[in-house]
TIRO-2110 file (N, C-alpha, C; in Angstrom, 1 decimal):
// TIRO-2110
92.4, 91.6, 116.1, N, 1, A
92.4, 92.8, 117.0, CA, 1, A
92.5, 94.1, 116.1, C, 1, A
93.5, 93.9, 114.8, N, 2, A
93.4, 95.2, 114.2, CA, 2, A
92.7, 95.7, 113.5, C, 2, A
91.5, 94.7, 113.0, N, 3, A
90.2, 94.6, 112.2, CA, 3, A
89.8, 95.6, 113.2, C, 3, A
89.2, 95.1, 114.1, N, 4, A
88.4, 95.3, 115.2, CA, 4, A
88.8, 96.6, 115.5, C, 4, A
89.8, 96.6, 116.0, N, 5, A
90.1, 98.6, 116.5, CA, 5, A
89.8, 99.4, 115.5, C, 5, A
90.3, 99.1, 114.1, N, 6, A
89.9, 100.3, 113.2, CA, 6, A
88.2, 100.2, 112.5, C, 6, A
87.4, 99.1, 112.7, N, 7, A
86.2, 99.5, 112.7, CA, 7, A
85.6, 100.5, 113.4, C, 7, A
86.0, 100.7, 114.4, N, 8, A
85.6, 101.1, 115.8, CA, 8, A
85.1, 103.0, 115.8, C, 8, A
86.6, 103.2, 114.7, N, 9, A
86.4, 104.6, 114.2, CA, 9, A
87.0, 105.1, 112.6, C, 9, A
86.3, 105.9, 112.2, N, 10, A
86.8, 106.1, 111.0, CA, 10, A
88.1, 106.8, 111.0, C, 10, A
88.3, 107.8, 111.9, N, 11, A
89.5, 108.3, 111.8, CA, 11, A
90.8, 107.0, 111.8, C, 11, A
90.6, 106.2, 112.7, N, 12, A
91.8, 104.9, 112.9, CA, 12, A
91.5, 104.7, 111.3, C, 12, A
90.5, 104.3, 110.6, N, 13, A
91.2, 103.6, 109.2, CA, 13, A
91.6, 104.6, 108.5, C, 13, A
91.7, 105.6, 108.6, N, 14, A
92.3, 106.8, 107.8, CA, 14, A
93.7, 106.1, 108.4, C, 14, A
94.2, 106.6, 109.7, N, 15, A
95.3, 106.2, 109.9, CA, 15, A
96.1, 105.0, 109.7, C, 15, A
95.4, 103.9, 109.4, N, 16, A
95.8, 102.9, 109.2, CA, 16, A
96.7, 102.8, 107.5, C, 16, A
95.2, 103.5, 106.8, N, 17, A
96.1, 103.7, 105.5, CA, 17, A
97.0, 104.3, 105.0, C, 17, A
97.1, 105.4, 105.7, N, 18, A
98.3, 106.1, 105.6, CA, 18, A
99.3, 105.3, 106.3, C, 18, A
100.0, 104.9, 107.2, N, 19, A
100.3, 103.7, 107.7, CA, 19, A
101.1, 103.0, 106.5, C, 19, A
100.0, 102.1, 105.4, N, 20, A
100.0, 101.3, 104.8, CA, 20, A
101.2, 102.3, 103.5, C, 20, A
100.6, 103.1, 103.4, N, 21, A
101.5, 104.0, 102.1, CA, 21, A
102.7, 104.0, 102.5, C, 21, A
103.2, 104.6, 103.5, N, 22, A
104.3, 104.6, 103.9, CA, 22, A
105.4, 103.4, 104.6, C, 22, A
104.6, 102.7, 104.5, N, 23, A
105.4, 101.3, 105.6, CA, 23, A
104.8, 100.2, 104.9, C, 23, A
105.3, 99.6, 103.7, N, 24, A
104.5, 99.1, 102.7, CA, 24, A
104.7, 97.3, 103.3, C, 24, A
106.1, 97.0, 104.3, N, 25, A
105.9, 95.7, 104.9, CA, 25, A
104.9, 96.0, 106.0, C, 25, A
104.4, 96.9, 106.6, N, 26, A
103.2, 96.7, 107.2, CA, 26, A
102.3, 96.5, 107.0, C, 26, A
101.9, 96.7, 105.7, N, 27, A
100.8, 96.8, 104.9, CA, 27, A
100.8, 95.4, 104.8, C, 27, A
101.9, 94.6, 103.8, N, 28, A
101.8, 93.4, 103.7, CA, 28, A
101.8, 92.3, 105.2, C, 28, A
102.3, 92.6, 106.0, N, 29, A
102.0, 91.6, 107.4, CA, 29, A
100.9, 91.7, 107.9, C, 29, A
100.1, 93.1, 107.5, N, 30, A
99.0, 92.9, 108.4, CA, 30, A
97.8, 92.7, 107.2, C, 30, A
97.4, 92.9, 106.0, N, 31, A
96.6, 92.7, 105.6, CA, 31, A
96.4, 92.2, 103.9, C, 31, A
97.9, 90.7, 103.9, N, 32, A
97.8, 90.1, 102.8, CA, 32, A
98.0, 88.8, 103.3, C, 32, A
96.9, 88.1, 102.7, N, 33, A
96.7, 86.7, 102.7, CA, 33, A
97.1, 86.1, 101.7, C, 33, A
97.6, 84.5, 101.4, N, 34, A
97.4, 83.9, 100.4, CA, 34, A
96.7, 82.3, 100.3, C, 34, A
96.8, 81.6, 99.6, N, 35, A
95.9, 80.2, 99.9, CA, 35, A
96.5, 79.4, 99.3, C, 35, A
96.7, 78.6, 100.2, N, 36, A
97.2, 76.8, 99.4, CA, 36, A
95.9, 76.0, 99.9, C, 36, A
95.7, 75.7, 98.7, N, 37, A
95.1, 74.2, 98.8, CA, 37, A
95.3, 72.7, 99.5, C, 37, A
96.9, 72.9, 99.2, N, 38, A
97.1, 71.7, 100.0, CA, 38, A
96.7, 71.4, 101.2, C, 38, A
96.7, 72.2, 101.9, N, 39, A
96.0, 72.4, 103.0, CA, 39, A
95.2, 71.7, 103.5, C, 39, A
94.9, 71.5, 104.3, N, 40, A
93.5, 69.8, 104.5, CA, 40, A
92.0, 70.7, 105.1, C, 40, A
92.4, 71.6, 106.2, N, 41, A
91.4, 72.5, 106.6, CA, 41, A
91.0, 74.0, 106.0, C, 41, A
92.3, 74.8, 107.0, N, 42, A
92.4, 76.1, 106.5, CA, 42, A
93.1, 76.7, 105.6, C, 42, A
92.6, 76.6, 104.8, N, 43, A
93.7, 77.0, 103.4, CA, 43, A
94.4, 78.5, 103.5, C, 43, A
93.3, 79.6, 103.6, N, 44, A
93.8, 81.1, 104.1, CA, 44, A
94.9, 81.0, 105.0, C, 44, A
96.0, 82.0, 104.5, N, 45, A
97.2, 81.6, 105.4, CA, 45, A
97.8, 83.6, 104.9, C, 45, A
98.6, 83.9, 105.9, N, 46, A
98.7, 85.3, 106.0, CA, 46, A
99.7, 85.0, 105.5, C, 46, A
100.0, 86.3, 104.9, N, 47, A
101.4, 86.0, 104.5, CA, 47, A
102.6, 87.1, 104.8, C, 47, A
103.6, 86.5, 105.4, N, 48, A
104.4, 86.8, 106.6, CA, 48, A
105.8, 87.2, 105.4, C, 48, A
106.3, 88.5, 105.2, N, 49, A
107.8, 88.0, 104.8, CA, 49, A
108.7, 87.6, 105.6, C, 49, A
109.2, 86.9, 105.0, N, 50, A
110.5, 85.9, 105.6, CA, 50, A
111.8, 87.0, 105.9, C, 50, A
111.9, 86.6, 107.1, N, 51, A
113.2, 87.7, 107.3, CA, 51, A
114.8, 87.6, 107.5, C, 51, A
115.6, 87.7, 107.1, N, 52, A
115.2, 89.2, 106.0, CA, 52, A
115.4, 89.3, 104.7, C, 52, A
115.7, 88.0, 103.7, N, 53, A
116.1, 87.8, 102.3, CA, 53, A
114.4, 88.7, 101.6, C, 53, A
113.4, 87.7, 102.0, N, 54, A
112.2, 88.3, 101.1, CA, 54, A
111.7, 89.5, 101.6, C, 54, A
111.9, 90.2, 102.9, N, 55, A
111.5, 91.4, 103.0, CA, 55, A
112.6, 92.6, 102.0, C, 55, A
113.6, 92.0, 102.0, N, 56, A
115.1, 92.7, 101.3, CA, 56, A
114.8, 93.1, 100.2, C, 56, A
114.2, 92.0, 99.6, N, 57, A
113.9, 91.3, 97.7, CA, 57, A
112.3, 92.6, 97.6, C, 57, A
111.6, 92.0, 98.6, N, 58, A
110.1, 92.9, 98.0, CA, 58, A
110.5, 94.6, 98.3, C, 58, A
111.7, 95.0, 99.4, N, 59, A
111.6, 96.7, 99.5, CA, 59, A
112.7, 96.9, 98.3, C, 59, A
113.6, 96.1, 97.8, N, 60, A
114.6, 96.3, 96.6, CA, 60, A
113.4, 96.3, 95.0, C, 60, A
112.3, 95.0, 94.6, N, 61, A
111.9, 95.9, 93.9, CA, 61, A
110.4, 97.0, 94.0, C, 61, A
110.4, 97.6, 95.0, N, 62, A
109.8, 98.5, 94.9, CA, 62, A
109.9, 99.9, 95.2, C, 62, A
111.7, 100.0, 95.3, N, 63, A
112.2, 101.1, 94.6, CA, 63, A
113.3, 100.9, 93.0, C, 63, A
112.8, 100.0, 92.6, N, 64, A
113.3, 99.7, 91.4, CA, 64, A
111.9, 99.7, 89.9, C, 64, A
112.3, 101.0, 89.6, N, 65, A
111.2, 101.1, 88.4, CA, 65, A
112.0, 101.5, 86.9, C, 65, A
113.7, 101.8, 86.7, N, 66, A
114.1, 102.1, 85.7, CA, 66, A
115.0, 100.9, 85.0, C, 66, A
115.3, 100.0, 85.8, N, 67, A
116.2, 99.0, 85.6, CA, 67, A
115.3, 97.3, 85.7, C, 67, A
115.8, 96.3, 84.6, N, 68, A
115.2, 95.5, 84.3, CA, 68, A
115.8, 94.1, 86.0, C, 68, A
115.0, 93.6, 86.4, N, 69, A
115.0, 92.6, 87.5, CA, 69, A
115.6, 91.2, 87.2, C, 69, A
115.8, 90.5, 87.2, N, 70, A
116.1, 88.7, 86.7, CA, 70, A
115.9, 88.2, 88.4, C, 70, A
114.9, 87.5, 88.5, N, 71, A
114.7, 86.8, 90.0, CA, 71, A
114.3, 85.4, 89.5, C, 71, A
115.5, 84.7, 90.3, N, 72, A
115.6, 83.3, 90.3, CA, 72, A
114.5, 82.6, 91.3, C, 72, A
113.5, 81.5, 91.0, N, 73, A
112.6, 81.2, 92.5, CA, 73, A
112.8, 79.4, 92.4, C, 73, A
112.9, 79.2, 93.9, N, 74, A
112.4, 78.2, 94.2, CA, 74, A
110.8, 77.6, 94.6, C, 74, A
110.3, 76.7, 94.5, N, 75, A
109.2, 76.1, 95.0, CA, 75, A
109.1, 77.2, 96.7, C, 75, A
107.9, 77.2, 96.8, N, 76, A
107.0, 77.9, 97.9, CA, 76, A
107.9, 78.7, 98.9, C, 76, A
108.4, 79.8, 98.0, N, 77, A
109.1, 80.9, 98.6, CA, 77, A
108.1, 82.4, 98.5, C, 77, A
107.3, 82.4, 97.9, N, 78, A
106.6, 83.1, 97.9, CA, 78, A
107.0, 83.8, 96.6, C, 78, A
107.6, 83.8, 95.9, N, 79, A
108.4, 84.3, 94.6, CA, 79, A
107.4, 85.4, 93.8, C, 79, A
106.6, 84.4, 93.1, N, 80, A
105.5, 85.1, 92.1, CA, 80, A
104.5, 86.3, 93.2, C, 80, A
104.3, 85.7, 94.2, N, 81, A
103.4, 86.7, 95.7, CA, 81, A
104.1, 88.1, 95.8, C, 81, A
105.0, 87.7, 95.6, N, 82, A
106.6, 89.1, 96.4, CA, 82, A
105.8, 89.9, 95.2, C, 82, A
106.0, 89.3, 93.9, N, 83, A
106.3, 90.4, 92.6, CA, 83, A
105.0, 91.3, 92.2, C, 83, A
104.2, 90.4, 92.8, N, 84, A
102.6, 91.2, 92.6, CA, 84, A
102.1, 91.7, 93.2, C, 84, A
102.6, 91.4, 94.8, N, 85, A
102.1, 92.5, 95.9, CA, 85, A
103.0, 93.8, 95.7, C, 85, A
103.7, 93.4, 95.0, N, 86, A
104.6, 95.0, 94.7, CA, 86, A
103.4, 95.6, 93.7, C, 86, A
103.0, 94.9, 92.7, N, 87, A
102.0, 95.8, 91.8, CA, 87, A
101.1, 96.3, 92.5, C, 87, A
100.5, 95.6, 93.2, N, 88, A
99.2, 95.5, 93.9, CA, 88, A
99.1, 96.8, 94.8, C, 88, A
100.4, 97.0, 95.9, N, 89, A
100.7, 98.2, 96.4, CA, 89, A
100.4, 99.1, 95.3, C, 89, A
101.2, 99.7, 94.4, N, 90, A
101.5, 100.5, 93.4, CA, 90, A
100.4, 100.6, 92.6, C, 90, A
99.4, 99.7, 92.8, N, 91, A
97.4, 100.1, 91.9, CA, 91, A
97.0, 100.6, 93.0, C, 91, A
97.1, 100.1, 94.4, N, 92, A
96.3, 100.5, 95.1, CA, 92, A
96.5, 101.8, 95.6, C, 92, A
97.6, 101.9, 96.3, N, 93, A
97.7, 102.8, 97.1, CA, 93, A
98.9, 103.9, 96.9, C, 93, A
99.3, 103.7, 95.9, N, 94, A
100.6, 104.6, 95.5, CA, 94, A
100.8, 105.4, 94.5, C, 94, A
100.0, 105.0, 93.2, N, 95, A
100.4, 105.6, 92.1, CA, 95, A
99.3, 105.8, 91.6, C, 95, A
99.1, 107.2, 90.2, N, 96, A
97.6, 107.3, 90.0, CA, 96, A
98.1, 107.5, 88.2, C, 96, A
96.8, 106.6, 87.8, N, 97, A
96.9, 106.8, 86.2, CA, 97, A
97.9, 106.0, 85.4, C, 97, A
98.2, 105.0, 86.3, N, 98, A
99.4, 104.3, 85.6, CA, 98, A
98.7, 102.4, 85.1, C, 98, A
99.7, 102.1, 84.3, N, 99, A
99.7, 101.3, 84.0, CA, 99, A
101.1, 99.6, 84.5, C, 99, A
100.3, 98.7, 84.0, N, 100, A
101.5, 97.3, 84.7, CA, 100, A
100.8, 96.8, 83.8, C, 100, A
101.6, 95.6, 83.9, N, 101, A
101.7, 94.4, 83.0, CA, 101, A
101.8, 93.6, 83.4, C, 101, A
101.4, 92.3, 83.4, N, 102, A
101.7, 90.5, 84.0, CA, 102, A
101.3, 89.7, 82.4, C, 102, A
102.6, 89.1, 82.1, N, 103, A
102.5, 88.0, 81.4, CA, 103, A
102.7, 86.6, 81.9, C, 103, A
102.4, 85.7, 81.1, N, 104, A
102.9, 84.4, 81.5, CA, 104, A
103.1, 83.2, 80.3, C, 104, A
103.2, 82.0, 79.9, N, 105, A
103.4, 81.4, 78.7, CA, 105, A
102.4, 80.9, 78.3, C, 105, A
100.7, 81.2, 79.3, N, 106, A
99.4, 80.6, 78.4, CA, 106, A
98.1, 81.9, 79.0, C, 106, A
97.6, 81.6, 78.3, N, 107, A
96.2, 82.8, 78.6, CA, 107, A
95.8, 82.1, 80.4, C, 107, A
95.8, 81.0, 80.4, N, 108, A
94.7, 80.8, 81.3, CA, 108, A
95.6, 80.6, 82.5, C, 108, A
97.6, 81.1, 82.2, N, 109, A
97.9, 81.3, 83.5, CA, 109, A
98.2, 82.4, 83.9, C, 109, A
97.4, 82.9, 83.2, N, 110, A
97.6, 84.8, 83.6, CA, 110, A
96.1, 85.0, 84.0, C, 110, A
95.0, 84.8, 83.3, N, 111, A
93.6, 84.4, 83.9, CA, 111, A
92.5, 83.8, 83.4, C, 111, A
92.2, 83.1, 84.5, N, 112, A
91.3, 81.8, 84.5, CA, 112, A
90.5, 82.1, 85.7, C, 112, A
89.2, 82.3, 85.3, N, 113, A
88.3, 82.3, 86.7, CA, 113, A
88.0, 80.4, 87.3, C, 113, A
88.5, 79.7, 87.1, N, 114, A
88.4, 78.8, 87.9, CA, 114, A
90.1, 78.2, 88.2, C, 114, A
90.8, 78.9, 88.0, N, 115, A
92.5, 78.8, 88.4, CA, 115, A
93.2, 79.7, 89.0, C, 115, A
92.7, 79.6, 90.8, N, 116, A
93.1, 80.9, 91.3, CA, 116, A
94.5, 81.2, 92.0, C, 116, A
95.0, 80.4, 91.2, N, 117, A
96.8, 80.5, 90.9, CA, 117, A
97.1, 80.9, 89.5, C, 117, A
96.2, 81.2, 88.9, N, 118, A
96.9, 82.1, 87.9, CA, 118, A
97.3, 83.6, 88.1, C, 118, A
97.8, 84.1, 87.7, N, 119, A
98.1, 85.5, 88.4, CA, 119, A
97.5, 86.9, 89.2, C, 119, A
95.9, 86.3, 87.2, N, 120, A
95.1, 87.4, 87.9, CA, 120, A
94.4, 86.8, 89.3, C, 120, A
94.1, 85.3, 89.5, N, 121, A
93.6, 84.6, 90.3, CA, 121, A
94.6, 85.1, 91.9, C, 121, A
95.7, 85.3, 91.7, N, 122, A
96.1, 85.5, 93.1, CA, 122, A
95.9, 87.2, 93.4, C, 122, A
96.0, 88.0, 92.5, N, 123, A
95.5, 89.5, 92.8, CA, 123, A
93.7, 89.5, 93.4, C, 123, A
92.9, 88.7, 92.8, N, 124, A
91.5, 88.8, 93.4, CA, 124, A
91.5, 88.2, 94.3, C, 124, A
92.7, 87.2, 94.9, N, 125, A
92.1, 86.7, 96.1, CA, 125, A
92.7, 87.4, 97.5, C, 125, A
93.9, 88.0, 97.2, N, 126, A
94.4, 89.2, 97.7, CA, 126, A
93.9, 90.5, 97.9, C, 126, A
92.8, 90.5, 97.0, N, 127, A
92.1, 91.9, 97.1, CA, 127, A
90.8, 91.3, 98.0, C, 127, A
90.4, 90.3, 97.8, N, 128, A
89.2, 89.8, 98.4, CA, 128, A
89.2, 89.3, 100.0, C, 128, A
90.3, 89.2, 100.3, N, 129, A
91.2, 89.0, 101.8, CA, 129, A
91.1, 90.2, 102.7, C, 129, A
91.4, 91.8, 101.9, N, 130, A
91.2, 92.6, 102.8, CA, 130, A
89.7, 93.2, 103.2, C, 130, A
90.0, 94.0, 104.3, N, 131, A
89.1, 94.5, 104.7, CA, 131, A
88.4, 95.6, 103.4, C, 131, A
87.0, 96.1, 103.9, N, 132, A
86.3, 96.6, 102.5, CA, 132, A
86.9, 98.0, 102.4, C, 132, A
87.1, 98.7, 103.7, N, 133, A
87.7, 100.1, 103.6, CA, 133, A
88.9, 100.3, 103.1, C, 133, A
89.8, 98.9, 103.2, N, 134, A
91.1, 99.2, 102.8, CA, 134, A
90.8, 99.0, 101.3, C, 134, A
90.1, 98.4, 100.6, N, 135, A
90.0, 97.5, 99.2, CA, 135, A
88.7, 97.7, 99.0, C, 135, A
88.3, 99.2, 98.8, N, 136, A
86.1, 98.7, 98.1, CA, 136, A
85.9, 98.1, 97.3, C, 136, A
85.4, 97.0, 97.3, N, 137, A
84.9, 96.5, 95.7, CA, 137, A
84.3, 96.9, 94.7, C, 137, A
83.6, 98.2, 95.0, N, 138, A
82.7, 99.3, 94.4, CA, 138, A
84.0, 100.3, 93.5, C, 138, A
85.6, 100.6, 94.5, N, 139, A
86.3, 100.9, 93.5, CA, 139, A
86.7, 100.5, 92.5, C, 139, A
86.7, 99.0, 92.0, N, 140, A
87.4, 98.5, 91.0, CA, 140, A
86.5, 97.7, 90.3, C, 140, A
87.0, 97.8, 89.0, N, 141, A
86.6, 97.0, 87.5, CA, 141, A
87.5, 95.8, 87.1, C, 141, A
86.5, 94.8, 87.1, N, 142, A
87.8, 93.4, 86.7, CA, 142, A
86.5, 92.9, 85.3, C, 142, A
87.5, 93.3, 84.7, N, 143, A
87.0, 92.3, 83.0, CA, 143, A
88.3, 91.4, 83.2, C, 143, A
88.4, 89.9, 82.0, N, 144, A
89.3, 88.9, 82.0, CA, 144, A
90.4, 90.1, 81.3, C, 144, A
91.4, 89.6, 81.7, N, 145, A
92.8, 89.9, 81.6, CA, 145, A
93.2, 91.3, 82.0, C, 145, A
92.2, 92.3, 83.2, N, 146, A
92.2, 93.8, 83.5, CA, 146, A
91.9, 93.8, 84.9, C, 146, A
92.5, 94.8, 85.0, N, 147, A
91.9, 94.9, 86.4, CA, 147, A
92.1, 96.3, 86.9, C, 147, A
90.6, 97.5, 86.9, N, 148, A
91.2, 98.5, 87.2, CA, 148, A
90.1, 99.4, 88.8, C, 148, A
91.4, 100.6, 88.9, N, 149, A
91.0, 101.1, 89.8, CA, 149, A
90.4, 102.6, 89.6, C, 149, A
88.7, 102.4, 90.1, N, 150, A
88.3, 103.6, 90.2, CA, 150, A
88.6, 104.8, 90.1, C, 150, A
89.0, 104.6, 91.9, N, 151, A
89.4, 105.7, 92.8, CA, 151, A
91.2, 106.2, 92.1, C, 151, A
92.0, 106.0, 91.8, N, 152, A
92.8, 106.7, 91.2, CA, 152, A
93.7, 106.1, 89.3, C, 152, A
92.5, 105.1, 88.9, N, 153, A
92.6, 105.2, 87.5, CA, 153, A
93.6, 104.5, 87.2, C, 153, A
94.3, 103.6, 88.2, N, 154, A
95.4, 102.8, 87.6, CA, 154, A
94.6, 101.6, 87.0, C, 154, A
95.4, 100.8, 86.2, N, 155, A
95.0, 99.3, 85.4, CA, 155, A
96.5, 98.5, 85.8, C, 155, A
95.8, 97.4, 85.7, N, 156, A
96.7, 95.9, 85.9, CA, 156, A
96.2, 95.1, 84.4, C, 156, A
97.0, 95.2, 83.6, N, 157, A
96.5, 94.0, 82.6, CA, 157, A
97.0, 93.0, 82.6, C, 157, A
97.0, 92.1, 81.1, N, 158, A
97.1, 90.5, 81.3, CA, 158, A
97.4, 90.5, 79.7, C, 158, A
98.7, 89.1, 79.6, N, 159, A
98.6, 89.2, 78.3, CA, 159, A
99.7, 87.8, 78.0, C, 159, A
98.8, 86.7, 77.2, N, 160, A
99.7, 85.8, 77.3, CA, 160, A
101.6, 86.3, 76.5, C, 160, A
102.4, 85.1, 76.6, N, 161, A
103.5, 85.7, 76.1, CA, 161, A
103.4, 85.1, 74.1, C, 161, A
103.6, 86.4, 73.4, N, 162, A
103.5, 86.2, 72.2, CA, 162, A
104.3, 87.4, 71.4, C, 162, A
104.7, 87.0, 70.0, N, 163, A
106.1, 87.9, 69.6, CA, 163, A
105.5, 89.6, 69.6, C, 163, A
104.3, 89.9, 69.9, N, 164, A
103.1, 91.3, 69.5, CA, 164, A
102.9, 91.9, 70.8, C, 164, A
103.4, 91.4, 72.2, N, 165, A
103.3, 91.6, 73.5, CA, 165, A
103.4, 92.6, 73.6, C, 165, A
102.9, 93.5, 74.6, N, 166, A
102.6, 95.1, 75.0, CA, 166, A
102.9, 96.0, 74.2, C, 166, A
103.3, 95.6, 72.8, N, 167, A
103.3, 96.5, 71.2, CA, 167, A
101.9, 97.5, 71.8, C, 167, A
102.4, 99.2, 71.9, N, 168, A
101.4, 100.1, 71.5, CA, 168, A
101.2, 100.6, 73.6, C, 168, A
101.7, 99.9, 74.2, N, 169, A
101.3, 99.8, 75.7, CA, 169, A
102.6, 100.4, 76.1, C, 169, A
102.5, 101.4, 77.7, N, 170, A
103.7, 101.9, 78.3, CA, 170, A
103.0, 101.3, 80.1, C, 170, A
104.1, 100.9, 80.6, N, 171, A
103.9, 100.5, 81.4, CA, 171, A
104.7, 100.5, 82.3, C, 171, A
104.2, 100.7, 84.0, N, 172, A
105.9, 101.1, 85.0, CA, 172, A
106.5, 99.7, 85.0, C, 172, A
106.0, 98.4, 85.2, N, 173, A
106.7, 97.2, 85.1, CA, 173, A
106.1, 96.6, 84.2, C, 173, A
106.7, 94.9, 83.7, N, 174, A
106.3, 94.4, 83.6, CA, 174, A
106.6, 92.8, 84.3, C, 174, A
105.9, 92.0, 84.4, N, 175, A
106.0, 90.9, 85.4, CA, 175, A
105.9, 89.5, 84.3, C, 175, A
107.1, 89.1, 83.7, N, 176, A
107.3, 88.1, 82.9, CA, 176, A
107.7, 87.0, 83.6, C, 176, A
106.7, 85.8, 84.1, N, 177, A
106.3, 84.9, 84.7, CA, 177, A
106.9, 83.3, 84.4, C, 177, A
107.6, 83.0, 84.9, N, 178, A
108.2, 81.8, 84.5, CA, 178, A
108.6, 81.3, 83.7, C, 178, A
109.5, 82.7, 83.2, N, 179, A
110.1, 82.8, 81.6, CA, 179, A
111.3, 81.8, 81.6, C, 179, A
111.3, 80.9, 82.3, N, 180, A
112.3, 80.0, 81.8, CA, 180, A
111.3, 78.3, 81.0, C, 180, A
110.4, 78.9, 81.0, N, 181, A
109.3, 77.8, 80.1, CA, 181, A
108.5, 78.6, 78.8, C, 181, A
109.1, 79.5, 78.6, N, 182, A
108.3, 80.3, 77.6, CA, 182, A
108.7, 79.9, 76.2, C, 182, A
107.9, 79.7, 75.4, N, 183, A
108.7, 80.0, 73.9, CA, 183, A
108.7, 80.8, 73.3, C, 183, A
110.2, 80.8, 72.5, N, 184, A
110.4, 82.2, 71.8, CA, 184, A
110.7, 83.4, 72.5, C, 184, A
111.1, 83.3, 73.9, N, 185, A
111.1, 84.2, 74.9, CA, 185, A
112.3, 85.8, 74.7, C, 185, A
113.3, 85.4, 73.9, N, 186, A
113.7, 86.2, 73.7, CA, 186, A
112.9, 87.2, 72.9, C, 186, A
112.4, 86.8, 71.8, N, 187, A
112.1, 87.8, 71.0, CA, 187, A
110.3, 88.6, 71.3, C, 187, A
110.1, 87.8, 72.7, N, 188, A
108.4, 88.4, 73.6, CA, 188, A
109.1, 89.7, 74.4, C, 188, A
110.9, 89.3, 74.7, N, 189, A
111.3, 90.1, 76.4, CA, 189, A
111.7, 91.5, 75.2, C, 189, A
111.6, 91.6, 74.1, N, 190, A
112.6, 92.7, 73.2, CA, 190, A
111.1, 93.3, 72.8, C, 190, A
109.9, 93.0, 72.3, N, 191, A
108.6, 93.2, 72.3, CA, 191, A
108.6, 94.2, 73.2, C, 191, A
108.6, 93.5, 74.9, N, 192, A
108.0, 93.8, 76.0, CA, 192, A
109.1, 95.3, 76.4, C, 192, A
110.4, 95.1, 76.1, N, 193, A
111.2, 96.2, 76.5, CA, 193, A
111.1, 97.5, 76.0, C, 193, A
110.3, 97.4, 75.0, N, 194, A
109.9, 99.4, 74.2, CA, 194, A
108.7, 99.6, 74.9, C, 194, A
107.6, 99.0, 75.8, N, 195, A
107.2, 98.9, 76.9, CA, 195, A
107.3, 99.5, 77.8, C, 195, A
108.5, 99.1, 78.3, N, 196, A
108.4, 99.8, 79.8, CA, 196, A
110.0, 99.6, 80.4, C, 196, A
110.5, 100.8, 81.3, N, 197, A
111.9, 100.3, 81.6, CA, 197, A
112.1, 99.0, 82.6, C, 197, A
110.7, 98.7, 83.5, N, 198, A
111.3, 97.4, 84.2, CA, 198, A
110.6, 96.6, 84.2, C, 198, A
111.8, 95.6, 83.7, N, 199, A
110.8, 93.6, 83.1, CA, 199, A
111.4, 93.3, 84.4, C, 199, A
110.7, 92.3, 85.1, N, 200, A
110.9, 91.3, 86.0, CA, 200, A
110.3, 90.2, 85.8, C, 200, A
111.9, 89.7, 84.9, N, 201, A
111.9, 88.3, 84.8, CA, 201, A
112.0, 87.4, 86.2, C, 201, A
110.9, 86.4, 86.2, N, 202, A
111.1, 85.6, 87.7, CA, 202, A
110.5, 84.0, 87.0, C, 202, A
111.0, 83.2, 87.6, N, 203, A
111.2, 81.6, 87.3, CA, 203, A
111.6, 81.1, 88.0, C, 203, A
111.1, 79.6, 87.9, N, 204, A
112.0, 78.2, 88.8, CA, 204, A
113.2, 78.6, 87.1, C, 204, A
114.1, 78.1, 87.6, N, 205, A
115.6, 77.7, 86.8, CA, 205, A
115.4, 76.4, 86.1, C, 205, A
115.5, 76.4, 85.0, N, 206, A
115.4, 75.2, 84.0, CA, 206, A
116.2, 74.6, 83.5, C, 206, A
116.8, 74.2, 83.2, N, 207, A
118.6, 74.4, 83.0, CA, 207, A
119.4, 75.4, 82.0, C, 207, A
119.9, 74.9, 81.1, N, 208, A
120.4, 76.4, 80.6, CA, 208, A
120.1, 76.6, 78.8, C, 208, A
119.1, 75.9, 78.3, N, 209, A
118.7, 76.1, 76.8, CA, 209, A
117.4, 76.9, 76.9, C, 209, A
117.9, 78.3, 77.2, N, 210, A
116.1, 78.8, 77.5, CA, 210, A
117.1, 80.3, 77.8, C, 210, A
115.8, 81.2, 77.1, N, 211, A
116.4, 82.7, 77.2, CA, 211, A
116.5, 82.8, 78.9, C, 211, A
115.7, 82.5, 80.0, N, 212, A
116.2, 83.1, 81.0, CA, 212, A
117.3, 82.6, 81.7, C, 212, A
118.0, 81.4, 81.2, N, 213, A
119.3, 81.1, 81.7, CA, 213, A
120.0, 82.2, 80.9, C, 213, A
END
């Protein structure tokens, strides 16, 4: 129905998007999908925050850009979704000329065009879910491990985790991905922190011989 009404006129999708800037869980209820596989039929599945721990967690970090994050995840809570639709917001519709970061512990789980659970894999399928007015495809440039925007010049890169990580790069976050399986993680997260003031470390829990315990 809300497709539908704002095709109808252009003024409504003006409204809509402004809307979206300011009321950023509306944005996410009404026009972010994600996909499981497991799924037997319809894999596309909207994605609803859970209320109110994950709506709490996604509006806490996205007024958090000077201080570093530690988010603990369980299996299909939406964990890694929360942390990127916060970027995702912040390329799209928020911020101009800036820069982010997503690591993870192998190239092909940050991006892999046939692995669309790698990270970059869940931002294209999130961008490819919305409507064209909200998300042109004509605005944005995707090379492997980039992802940028036209219309106001932000980038999303990609960068496996290695001791040389975002050396030379300033960034408003960074999104260090299941750093309780990483190696050498200490000395990637000390790399990553002349970077940028906020790392958001997020992981399943491993037990406790690993920098993110």
């Amino acid at each position: 129905w809300l497709l539908r009404w704002a095709l109808q006129k252009e003024h409504r999708r003006a409204v809509l998007m402004e809307h979206c800037r300011r009321d950023p869980v509306f944005f996410v209820n009404s026009f972010i999908w994600s996909n499981d596989p497991r799924r037997e039929r319809i894999t596309k599945t909207p994605f609803i925050l859970f209320e109110p721990k994950q709506r709490e967690i996604f509006l806490d970090l996205l007024k958090t850009s000077d201080r570093d994050v530690h988010f603990e995840k369980s299996r299909d809570v939406g964990g890694t979704y929360v942390c990127e639709i916060v970027l995702l917001i912040e390329w799209l519709l928020t911020s101009y000329d800036t820069q982010w970061l997503v690591l993870s512990r192998k190239a092909d789980l940050v991006d892999d065009p046939n692995n669309p659970s790698s990270l970059f894999g869940k931002l294209d399928y999130m961008l490819k879910a919305m409507p064209s007015w909200l998300a042109p495809k004509s605005g944005r440039i995707r090379h492997e491990m980039k992802l940028y925007n036209c219309l106001n010049q932000n980038l999303i890169v990609g960068e496996s985790t290695n001791q040389e990580a975002a050396r030379g790069g300033r960034y408003r976050r960074a999104l260090l991905d299941e750093w309780a399986a990483v190696p050498k993680a200490e000395s990637v997260a000390r790399a990553v922190r002349g970077a940028t003031k906020c790392r958001i470390f997020l992981s399943t829990p491993s037990g406790k011989g690993n920098h993110f315990y």
